[in-house]
N, C-alpha and C positions, 0 to 999 in steps of 0.2 A: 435567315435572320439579317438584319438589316442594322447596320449603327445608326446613332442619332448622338448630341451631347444634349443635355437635360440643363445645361449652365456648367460655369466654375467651373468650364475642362472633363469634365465626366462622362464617359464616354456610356452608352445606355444600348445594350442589344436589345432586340422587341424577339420575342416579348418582353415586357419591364417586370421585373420583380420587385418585393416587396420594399428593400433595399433602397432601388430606382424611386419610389411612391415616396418611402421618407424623404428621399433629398429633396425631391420635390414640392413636396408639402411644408419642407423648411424653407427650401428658397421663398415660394409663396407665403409663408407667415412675415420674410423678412422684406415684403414687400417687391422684391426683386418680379422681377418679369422674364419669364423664359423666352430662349431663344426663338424666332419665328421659327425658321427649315425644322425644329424641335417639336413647337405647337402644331406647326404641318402634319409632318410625320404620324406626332400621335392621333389629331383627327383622322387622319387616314386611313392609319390602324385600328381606332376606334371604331369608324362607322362600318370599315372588313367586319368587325369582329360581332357587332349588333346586327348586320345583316342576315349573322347568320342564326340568328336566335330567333326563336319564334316569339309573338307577341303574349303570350298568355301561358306563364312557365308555373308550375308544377313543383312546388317543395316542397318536401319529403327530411321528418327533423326528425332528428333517432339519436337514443341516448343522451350523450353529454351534450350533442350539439344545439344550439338555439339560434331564435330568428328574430334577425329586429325588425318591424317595420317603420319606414320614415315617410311624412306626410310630404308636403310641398316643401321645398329649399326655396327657393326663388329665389337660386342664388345667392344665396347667406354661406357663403364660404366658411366663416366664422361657426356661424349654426354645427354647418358638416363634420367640422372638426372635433368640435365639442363633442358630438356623437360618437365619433369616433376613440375620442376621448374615454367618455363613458361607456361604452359597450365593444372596443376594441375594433381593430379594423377588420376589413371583411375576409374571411380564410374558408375552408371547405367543411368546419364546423363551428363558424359564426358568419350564419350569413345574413345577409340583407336584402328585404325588399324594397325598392324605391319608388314609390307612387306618385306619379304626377308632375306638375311644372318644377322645371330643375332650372332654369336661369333663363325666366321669364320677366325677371325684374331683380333689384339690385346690382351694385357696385362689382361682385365676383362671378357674373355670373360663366365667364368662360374658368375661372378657376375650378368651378363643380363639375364642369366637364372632363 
């Protein structure tokens, strides 16, 4: 596990928990702008972590659990939230599918990242 700070001093082991994702997403509502060596890191970890997934995944929804699917973002940070908003963030029984351009246009588009 690796550190990184997320802003405001906080320090953030990767992987990032749910926790991490909140401050995050508050700093990003309040406009602030994460640290670079931070946004580094995370694309780093990110693209590790999508390399290792295959492209054409297989959901499997049982019981209580449900699936949202979302269209294009195009970078509508705002959009995302609000999803999130309404149908809660993503856990191992709310999950999500994400189809298509994610910050192909608009203003946020590295925050949907």
């Amino acid at each position: 596990k690796k550190n990184g700070k997320a802003g405001g001093g906080n320090d953030v082991m990767w992987p990032i928990t749910r926790k991490d994702v909140e401050q995050i997403v508050k700093r990003l509502r309040e406009g602030k702008l994460l640290p670079g060596d931070f946004v580094e890191q995370l694309l780093l970890e990110s693209t590790k972590a999508m390399n290792e997934l295959n492209n054409v995944v297989h959901v499997e929804v049982r019981g209580k659990e449900k699936v949202t699917i979302v269209g294009d973002t195009h970078g509508q940070f705002s959009d995302l939230l609000q999803i999130f908003e309404q149908n809660g963030y993503p856990t191992r029984q709310n999950k999500y599918i994400f189809n298509g351009d994610f910050v192909d246009r608009g203003d946020d588009g590295c925050s949907i990242v």
